[in-house]
N, C-alpha and C positions, 0 to 999 in steps of 0.2 A: 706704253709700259716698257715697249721695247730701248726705246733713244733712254727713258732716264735712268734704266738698268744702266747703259751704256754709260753715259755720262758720269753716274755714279763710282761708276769701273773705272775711268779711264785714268783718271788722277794718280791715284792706286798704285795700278798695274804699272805704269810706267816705271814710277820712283821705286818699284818694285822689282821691276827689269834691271834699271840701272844701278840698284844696289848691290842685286848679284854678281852683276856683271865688273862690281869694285870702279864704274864707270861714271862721269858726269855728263853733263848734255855737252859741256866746251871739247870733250873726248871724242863727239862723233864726227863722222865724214859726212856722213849724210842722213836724212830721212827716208823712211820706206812708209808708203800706207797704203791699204786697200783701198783702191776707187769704185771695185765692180766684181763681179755683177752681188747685188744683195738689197737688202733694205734704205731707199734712201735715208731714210733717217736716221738710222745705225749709221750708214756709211760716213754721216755728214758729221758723226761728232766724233769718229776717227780722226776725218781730215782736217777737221778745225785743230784738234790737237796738233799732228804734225805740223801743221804750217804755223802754229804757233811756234813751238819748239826751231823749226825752221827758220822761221821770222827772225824769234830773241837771237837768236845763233849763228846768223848768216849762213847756214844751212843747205846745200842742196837738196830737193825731194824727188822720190823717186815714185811714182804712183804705181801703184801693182793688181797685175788679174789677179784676182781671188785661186781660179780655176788653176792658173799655170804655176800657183806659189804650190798648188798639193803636187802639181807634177814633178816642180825643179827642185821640193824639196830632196826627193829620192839621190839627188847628182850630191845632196850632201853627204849622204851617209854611205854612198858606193862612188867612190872619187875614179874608178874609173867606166864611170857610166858616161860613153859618150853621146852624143847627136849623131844621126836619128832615131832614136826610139820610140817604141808603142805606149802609149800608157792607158791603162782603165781608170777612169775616177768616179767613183764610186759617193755619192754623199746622201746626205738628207733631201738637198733637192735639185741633185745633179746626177745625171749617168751619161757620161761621155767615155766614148774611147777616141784617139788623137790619135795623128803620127807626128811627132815632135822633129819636124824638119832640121831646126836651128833655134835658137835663142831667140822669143816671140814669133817664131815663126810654123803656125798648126795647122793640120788639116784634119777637119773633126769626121771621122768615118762613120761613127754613130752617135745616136743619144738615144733618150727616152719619148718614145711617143703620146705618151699618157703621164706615169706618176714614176719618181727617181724611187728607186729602192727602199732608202730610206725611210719616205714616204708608209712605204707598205709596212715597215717594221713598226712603227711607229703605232699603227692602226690594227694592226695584230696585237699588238699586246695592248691596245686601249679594249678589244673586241674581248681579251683573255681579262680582262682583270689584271693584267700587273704592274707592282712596282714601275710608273712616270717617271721619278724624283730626277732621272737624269735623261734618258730618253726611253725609244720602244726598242733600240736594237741592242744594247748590251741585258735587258729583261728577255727577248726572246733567243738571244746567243745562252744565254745561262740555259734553257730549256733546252737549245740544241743538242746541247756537250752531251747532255742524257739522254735524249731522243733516241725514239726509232724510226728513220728514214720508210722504213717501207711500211708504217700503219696505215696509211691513207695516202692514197695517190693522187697527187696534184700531174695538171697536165702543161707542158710546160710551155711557155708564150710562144709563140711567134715561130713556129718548131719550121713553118714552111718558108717563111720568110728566107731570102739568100742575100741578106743583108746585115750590117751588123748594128742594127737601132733593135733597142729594146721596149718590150711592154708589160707590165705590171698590176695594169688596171683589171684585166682578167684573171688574173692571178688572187688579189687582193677580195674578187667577188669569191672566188672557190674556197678561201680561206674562211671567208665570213659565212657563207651558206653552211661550211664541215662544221662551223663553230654552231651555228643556230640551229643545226639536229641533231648536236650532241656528238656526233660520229667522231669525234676527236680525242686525240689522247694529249692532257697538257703536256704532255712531255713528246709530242713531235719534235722534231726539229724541221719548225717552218722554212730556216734557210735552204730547203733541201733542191725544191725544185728551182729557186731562182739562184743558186749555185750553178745548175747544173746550165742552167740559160747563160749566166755569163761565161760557163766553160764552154759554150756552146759556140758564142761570141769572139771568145779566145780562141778558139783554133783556128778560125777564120783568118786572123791577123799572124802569122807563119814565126814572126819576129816578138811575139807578146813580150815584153820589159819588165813594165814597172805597173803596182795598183797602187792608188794612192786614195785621199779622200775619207769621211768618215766612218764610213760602213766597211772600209779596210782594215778597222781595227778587228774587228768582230773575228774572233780566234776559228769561230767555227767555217765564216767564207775563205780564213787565210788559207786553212788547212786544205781544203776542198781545190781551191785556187795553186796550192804546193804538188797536190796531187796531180793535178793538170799539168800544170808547167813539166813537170819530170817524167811523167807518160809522154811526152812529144819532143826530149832535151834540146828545151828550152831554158833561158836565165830569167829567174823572177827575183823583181827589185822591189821589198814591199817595205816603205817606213817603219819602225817601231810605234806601238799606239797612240802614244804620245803627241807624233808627229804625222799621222794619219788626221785625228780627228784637227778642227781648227785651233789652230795658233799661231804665236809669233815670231818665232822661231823660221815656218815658213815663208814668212813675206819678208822678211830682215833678210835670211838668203838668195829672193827672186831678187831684193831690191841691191844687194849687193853683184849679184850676176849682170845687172843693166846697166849698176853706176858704171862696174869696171869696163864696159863697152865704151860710154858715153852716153846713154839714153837716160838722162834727169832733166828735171828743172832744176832755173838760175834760184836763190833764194828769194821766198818768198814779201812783202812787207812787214817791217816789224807787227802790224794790226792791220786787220783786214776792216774795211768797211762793214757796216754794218748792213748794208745789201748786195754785198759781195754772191757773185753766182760760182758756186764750189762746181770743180768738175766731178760729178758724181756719175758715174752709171750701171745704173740699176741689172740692163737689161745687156750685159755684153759676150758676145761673141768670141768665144775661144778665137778661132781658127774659120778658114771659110770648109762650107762642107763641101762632102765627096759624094756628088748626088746623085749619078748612077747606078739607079734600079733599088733607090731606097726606099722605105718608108715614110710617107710625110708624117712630122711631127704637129700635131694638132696641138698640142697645147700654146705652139712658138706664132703660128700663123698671122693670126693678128696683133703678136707683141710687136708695141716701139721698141727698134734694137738701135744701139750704139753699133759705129763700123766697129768689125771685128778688131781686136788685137795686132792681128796677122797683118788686116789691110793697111792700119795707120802705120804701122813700123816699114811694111814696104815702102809705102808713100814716101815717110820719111829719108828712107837709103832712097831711092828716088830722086829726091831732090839734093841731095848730097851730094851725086855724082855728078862727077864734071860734063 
């Protein structure tokens, strides 16, 4: 269901993009498209598109992490945000915090060892009864804003842990059990205790930047996350919702940050064969981690991972150099 939602989209949205934008396909410089990490099958009629577009065009393409387009979007809208920064990214089924060395270049300090935030929102409001139509965390952000924080007390993940990987999966049972004896007021604001975990997370990191990602939209983590940052003066760089939650916007940006380095493909063939192997991956690695005295993430263990982002682009200068 997913690829021919996508498919059906893609046509669309483009001629859509380029109308606003008063632009034709002969007007670009290049292609940008997500290769990773996500559904292959979504991914794949992304990429068919651009290298079409590429193809017909002579084109260069630019392939781009999913991950680093929510981080690099922030450099668009605070121009004097430089390298190295922190970032939190926050999504449906990502929870990374990074130190953004350089331009592809990350070191991921934490993630999530069980279930992305997201995740958890998601599951709370399927658990409450509400409002799907778009997801579970702008239905339990609307509950927040009214909530009272101290009806019920959740305890919060990983409190002894001296690491900065997060956990959710305990969280997610305490929510469900308050819900199954009633002890709940719908007007908690569930975000409370896993705010205070990623504030928890943040202070750890001395230099905290930027949050990006889709659960960054959510007004009530913003505010929570605003409050932090300014208790420790600190600069926090948080997209507008817009450009938190996914779009295109952000990958047009990471893939123009790469062109102007040099990091694209030559253009593609006008038509691809018909058992053409698309570089898709699924399963890819920000940045290499920073593995002392962490947390192992159990969900990652026996995933096939693509090398990280970090490692090929080293590689790459690597072999550039004389």
């Amino acid at each position: 269901m997913a690829e021919e939602a996508h498919s059906l989209a893609i046509d669309p949205v483009v001629q859509e993009a380029l109308h606003k934008a008063n632009l034709t396909e002969r007007d670009l410089s290049a292609v940008a498209v997500t290769i990773g990490p996500g559904l292959s099958l979504c991914l794949r009629v992304g990429v068919q598109k651009a290298r079409k577009i590429a193809g017909q065009f002579n084109l260069p393409i630019v392939g781009v992490h999913h991950m680093e387009a929510h981080a690099l979007v922030a450099r668009l809208i605070e121009q004097d945000l430089r390298f190295p920064f922190l970032a939190l990214l926050i999504s449906g089924g990502h929870n990374l915090l990074v130190l953004a060395h350089n331009l592809g270049q990350y070191t991921q300090l934490g993630t999530t060892i069980d279930d992305a935030i997201g995740e958890a929102f998601d599951k709370t409001a399927k658990w409450l009864g509400l409002d799907m139509r778009r997801s579970g965390g702008p239905a339990v952000e609307k509950l927040a804003l009214e909530g009272d924080a101290e009806s019920v007390k959740f305890s919060t993940p990983m409190k002894q842990h001296k690491d900065c990987n997060f956990s959710y999966a305990g969280l997610k049972t305490q929510v469900r059990l308050a819900i199954e004896s009633k002890n709940i007021d719908f007007r908690i604001p569930i975000s409370s205790t896993s705010c205070q975990d990623r504030k928890s997370r943040a202070n750890i990191a001395a230099s905290f930047q930027v949050v990006s990602g889709g659960v960054a939209s959510n007004k009530y983590v913003r505010a929570r996350l605003d409050r932090a940052v300014k208790n420790n003066s600190l600069q926090l760089v948080c997209p507008p919702p817009s450009l938190c939650t996914d779009n295109g916007v952000m990958v047009a940006w990471t893939g123009i940050e790469h062109f102007c380095v040099g990091r694209f493909d030559p253009p593609p063939p006008a038509d691809d064969p018909e058992d053409f192997m698309y570089d898709l991956r699924p399963r890819w690695p920000l940045g290499e981690e920073f593995a002392e005295g962490r947390s192992e993430a159990r969900s990652l263990r026996k995933a096939r991972m693509h090398p990280s982002l970090t490692s090929i682009i080293q590689a790459s200068m690597q072999q550039q150099s004389p």
